[in-house]
C-alpha positions as CSV (number, residue, x, y, z in Angstrom):
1,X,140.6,51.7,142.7
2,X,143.6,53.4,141.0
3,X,146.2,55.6,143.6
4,X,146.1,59.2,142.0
5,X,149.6,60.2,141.9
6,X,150.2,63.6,143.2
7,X,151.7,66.4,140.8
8,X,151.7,69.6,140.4
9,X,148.7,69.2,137.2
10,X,146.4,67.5,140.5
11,X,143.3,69.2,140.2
12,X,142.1,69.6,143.7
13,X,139.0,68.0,142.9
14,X,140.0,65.2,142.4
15,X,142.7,65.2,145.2
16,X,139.9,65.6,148.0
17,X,137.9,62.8,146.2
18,X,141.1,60.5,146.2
19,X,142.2,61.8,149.8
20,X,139.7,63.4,151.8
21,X,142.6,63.7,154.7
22,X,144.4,65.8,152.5
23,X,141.7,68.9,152.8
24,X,143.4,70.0,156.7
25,X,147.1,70.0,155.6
26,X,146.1,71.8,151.9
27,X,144.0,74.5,154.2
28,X,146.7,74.7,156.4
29,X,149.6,75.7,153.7
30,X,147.5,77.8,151.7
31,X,144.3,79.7,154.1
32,X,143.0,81.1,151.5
33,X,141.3,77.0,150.8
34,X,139.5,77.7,153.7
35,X,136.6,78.2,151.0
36,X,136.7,74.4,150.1
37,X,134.5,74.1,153.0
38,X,131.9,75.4,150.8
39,X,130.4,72.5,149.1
40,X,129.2,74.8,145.8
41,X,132.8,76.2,145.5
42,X,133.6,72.6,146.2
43,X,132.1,71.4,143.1
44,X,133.2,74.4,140.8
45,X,136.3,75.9,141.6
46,X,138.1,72.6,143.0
47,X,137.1,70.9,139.3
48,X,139.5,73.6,137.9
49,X,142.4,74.6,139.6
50,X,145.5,72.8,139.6
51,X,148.0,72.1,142.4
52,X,150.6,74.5,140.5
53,X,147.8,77.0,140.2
54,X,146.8,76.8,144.0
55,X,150.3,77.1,145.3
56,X,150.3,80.3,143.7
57,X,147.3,81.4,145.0
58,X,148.7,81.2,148.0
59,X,151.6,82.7,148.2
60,X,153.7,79.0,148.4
61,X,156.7,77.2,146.2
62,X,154.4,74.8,144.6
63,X,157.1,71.8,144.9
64,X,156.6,72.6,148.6
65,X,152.5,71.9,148.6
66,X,153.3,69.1,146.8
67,X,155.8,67.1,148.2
68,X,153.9,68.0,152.0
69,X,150.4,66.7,150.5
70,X,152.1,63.2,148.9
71,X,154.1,63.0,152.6
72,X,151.0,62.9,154.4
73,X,149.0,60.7,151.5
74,X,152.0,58.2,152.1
75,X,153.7,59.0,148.9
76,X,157.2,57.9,148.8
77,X,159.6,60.0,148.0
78,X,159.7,63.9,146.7
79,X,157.9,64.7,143.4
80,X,159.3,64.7,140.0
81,X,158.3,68.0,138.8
82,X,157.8,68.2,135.4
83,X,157.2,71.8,135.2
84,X,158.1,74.8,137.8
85,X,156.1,77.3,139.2
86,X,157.3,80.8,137.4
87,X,156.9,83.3,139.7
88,X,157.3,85.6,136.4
89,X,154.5,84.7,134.9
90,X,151.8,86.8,136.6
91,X,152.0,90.8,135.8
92,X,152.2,92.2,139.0
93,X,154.0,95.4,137.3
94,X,151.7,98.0,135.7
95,X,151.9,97.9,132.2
96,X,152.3,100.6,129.7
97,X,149.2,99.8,128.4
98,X,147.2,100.4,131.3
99,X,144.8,103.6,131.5
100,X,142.2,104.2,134.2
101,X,139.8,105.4,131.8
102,X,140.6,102.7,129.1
103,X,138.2,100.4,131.8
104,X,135.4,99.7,129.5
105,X,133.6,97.2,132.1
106,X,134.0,95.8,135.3
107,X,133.1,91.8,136.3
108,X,132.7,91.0,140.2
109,X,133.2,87.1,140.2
110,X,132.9,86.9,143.8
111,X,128.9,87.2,143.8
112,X,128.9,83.9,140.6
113,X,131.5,82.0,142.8
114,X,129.8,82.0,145.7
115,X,126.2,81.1,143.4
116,X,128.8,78.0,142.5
117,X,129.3,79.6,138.8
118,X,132.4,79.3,136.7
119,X,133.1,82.8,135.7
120,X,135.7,82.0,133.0
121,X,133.3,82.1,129.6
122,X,131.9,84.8,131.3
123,X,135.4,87.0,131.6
124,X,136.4,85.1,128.1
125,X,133.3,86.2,126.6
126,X,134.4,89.8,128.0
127,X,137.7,90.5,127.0
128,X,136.6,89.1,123.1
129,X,134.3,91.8,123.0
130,X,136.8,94.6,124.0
131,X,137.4,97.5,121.5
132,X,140.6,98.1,121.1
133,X,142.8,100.1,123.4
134,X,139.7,99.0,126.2
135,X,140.4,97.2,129.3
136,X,138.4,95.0,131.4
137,X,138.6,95.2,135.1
138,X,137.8,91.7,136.9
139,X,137.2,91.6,140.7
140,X,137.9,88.5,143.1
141,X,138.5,87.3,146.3
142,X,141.4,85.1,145.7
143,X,144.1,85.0,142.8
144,X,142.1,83.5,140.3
145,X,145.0,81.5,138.5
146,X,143.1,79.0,136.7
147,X,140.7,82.1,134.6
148,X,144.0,84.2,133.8
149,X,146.0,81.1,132.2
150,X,143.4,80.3,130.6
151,X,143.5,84.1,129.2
152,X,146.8,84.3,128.9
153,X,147.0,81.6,126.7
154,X,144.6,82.9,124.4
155,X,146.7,85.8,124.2
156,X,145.3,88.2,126.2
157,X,147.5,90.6,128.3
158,X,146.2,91.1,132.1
159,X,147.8,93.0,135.8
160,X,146.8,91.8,138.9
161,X,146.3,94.1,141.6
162,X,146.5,92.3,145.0
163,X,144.8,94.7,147.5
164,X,145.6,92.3,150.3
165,X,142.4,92.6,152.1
166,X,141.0,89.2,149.9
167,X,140.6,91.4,147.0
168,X,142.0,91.4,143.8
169,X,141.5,93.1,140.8
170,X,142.4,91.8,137.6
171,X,142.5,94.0,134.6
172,X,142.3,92.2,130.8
173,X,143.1,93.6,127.4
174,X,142.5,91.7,124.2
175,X,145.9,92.3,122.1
């Protein structure tokens, strides 16, 4: 069997099916993981997100999550990043182009994550449709990193409001 190197691309998928020890000490830098308990979010969420992306969804220097999971996978060494976490890259600012009533509809993704659904056509599929100067709001429990790269590198523009409570709303706008 081939030793999967840890880096900040690992999706946690296939971390846990490479080292299953690894689930306690990822859960324990970032809580909000607690979910990977659940065997649907497991199988859906886990496939997707990246070691980069988790560390931000929790709040943690991503070099840090990574060089603690390849210490206790008996990695040697730290990791060679080859790209760092930007902090910057989130809009946690709102924009000038946000207006309350330019909310043309509003996803909850918690109910199709916790069916074991990938909500990112879904959202995609969304924002495309968006008249212009309309904005679309997207509910969550946890930072969902993975669906707003993926959006923001189709271009579209997006705020995150973290309501701390293990709510977040995200709001999209097709440029």
């Amino acid at each position: 069997m081939k030793t999967l190197i840890i880096t900040p691309k690992t999706k946690i998928y296939d971390l846990l099916e490479a080292y299953p020890q690894l689930e306690d000490p990822l859960i324990t830098a970032a809580p909000q993981f607690k979910k990977l308990k659940n065997p649907i979010l497991r199988r859906t969420i886990a496939r997707v997100t990246t070691l980069s992306q988790a560390a931000t969804i929790g709040g943690i220097r991503v070099e840090d999550l990574v060089n603690a999971l390849r210490e206790v996978a008996g990695q040697e060494g730290e990791a060679v990043l080859s790209e760092r976490e930007d902090k910057n890259k989130y809009t946690y600012d709102r924009p000038g182009w946000f207006f309350a009533d330019a909310i043309a509809a509003t996803i909850d993704i918690r109910e199709m994550l916790n069916a074991g659904e990938q909500p990112v056509h879904e959202v995609l599929s969304a924002i495309k449709k968006l008249e212009p100067g309309k904005v679309l709001e997207t509910i969550a429990p946890f930072l969902p990193a993975p669906l707003i790269d993926k959006a923001s590198g189709l271009g579209y523009a997006h705020w995150i409001v973290d309501n701390g409570t293990e709510e977040f709303r995200i709001y999209f706008k097709n440029n």
